[in-house]
C-alpha positions as CSV (number, residue, x, y, z in Angstrom):
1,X,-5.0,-11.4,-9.4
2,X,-6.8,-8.3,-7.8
3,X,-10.7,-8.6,-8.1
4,X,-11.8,-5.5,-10.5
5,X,-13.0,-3.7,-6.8
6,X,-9.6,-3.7,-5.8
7,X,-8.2,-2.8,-9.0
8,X,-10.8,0.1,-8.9
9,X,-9.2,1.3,-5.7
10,X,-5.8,1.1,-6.7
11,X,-6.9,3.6,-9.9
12,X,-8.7,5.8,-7.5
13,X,-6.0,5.7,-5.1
14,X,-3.2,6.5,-7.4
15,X,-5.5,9.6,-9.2
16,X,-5.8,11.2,-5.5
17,X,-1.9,10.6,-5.5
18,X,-1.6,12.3,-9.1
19,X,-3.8,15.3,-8.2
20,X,-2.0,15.8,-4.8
21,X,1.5,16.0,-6.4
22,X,0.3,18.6,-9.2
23,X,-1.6,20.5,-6.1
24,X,1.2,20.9,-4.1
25,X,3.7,21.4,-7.2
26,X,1.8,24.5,-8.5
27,X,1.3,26.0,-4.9
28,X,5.1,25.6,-5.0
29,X,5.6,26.9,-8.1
30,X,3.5,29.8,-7.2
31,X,5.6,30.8,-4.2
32,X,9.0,29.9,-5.3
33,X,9.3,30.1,-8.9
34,X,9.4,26.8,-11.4
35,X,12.7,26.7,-11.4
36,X,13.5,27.3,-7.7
37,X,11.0,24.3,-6.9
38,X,13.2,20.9,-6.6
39,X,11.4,17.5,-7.3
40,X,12.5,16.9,-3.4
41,X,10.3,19.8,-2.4
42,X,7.2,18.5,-4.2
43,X,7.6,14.7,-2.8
44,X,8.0,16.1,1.0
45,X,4.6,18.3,0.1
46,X,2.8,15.8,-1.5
47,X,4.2,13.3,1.6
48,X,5.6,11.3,-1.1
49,X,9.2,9.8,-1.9
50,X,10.4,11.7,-4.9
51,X,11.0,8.6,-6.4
52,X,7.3,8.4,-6.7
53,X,6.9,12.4,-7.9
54,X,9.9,10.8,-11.0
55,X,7.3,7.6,-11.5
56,X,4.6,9.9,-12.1
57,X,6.3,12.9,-13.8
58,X,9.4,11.8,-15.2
59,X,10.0,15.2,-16.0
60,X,9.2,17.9,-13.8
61,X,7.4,20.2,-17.0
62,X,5.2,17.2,-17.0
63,X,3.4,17.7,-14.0
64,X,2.7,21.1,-15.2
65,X,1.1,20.1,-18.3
66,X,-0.3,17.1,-16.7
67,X,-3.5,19.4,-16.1
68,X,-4.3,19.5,-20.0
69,X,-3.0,15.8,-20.5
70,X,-4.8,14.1,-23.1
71,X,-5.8,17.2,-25.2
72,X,-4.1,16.3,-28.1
73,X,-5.5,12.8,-28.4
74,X,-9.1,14.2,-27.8
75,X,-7.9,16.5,-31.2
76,X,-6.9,13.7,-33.0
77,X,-9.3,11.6,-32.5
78,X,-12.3,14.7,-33.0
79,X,-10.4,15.8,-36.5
80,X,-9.0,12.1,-38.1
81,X,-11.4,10.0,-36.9
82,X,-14.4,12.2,-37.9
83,X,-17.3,10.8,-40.0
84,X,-17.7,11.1,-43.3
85,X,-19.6,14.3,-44.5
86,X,-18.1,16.5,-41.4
87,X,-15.7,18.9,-42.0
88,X,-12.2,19.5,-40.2
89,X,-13.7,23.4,-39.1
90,X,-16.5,21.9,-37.3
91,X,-14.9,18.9,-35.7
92,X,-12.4,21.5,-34.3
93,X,-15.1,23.9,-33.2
94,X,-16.8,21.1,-31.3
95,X,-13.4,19.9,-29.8
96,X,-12.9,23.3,-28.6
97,X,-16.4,23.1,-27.2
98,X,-15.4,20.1,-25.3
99,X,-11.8,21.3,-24.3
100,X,-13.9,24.6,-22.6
101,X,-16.1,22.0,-20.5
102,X,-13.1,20.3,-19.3
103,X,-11.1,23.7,-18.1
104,X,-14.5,24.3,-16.5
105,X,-14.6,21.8,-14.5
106,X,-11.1,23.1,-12.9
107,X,-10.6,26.7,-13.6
108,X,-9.0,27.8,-11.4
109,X,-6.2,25.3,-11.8
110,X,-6.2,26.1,-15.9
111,X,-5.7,29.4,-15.1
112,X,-2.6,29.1,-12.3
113,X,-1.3,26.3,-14.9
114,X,-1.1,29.3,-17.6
115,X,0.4,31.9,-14.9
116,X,3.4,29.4,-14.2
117,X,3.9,28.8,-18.1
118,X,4.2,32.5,-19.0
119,X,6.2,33.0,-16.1
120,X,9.2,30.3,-17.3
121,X,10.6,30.3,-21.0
122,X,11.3,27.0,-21.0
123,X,7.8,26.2,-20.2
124,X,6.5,28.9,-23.1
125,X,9.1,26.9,-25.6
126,X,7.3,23.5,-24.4
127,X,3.9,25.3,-25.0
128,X,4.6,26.7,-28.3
129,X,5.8,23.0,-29.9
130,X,2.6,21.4,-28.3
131,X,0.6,24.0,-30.3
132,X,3.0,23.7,-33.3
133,X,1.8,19.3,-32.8
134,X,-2.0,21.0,-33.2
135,X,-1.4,22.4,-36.1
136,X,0.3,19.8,-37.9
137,X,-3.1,17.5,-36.8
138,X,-5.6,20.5,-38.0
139,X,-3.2,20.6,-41.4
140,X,-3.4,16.7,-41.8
141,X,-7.6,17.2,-41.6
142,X,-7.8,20.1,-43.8
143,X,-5.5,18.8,-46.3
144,X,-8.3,15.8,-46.4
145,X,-11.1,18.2,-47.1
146,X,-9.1,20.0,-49.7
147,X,-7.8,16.8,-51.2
148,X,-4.1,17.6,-50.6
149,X,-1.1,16.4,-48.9
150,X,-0.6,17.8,-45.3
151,X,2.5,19.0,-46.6
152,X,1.0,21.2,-49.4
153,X,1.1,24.9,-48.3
154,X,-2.7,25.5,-48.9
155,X,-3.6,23.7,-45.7
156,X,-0.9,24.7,-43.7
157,X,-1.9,28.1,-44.2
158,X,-5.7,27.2,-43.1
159,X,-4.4,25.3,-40.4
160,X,-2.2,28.6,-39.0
161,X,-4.9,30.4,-39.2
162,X,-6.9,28.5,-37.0
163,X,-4.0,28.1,-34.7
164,X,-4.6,32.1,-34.4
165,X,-7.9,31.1,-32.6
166,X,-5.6,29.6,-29.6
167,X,-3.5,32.8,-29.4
168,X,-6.5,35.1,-29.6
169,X,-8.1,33.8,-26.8
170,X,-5.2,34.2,-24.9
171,X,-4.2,37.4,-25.7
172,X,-7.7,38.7,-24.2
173,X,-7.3,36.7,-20.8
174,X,-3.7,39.0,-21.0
175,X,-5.8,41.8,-21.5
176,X,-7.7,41.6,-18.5
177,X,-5.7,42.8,-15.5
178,X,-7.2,39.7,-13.2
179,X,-5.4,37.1,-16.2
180,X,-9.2,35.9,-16.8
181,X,-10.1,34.0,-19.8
182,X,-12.8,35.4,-21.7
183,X,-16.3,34.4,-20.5
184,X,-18.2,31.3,-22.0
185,X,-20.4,34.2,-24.6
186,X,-17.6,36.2,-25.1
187,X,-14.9,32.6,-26.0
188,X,-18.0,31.3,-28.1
189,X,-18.5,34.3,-30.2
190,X,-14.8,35.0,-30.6
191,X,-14.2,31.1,-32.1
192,X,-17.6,31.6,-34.3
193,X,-15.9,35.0,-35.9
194,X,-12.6,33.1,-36.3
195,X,-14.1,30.1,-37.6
196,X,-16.1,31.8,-40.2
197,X,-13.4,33.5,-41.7
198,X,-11.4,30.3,-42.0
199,X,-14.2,28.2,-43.0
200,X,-14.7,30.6,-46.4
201,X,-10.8,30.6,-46.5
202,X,-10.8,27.2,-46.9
203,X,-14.1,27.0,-49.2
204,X,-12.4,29.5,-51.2
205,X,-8.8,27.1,-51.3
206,X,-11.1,24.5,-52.4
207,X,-12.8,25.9,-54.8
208,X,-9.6,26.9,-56.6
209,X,-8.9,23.6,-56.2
210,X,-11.5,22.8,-58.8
């Protein structure tokens, strides 16, 4: 059995091996084209087998979304797993608050990740269900608050609404001619606009409710 320091090593050795393979992949992607890239190409740039690009990425749109891996779950857990007395609104605005640190951290690489998704359909397709997933979470917290089913169309409708948060910010990093997200003021005051006008959307489903 390895001791934890050597199981520590393998972890760190098989993130650098990770990283390297998504590196190398979007500076492919970049040149080439998504779809010209070949798993072959990625492995013999990441001086890896591509048996071991497959063990990672089992499909090759993974290692593209591999960059925001773990999103959803961090949503889930913020929105169903909140405590009592906090709303769905608020456990989403401070998930999104997370989320921004994280992209941070990497920006660069969140902003080549979006520049090879818009530039493949397939990828956009894959995109668009991963934000229809989203909704269906925020729709399953704000039916709680509203005392509904998920199902019901009241929260659904809150729920696309705040999915409109996602697409605004994106349509202004469009906007901008270098592809740039919106700074950290600008993204901040653009969610607190959006989130006020859903939060008294959803008081005002509630109080119907009554």
């Amino acid at each position: 059995m390895p001791t934890p320091t050597e199981a520590s090593l393998r972890e760190r050795k098989k993130a650098k091996t990770r990283q390297r393979i998504v590196c190398e992949a979007f500076r492919l992607f970049g040149e080439n084209g998504y779809q010209q890239t070949t798993i072959a190409q990625i492995a013999e740039a990441a001086e890896v087998s591509p048996r071991t690009v497959s063990t990672y990425f089992p499909a090759k749109e993974d290692i593209v979304f591999d960059v925001s891996a773990g999103s959803k779950e961090r949503l889930v857990s913020s929105i169903l797993e909140r405590p009592e007395g906090k709303d769905t609104m608020t456990a989403l605005r401070e998930w999104l608050l997370d989320e921004h640190k994280l992209v941070e951290e990497d920006r660069d690489l969140h902003i080549c990740q979006q520049v090879i998704i818009e530039s493949d359909e397939s990828l956009m397709a894959h995109q668009h269900a991963l934000l229809h997933q989203f909704e269906g979470v925020l729709a399953a917290g704000l039916a709680t608050d509203l005392g509904l089913a998920p199902t019901d169309l009241q929260p659904r409708m809150a729920a696309a609404a705040a999915m409109a948060v996602f697409y605004l910010l994106r349509s202004e990093g469009d906007a901008d001619p270098g592809g740039q997200l919106p700074s950290v003021e600008e993204q901040l005051e653009l969610l607190d606009h959006a989130f006020a006008f859903i939060t008294g959307g959803v008081t005002a489903l509630r109080d119907l409710q009554d």
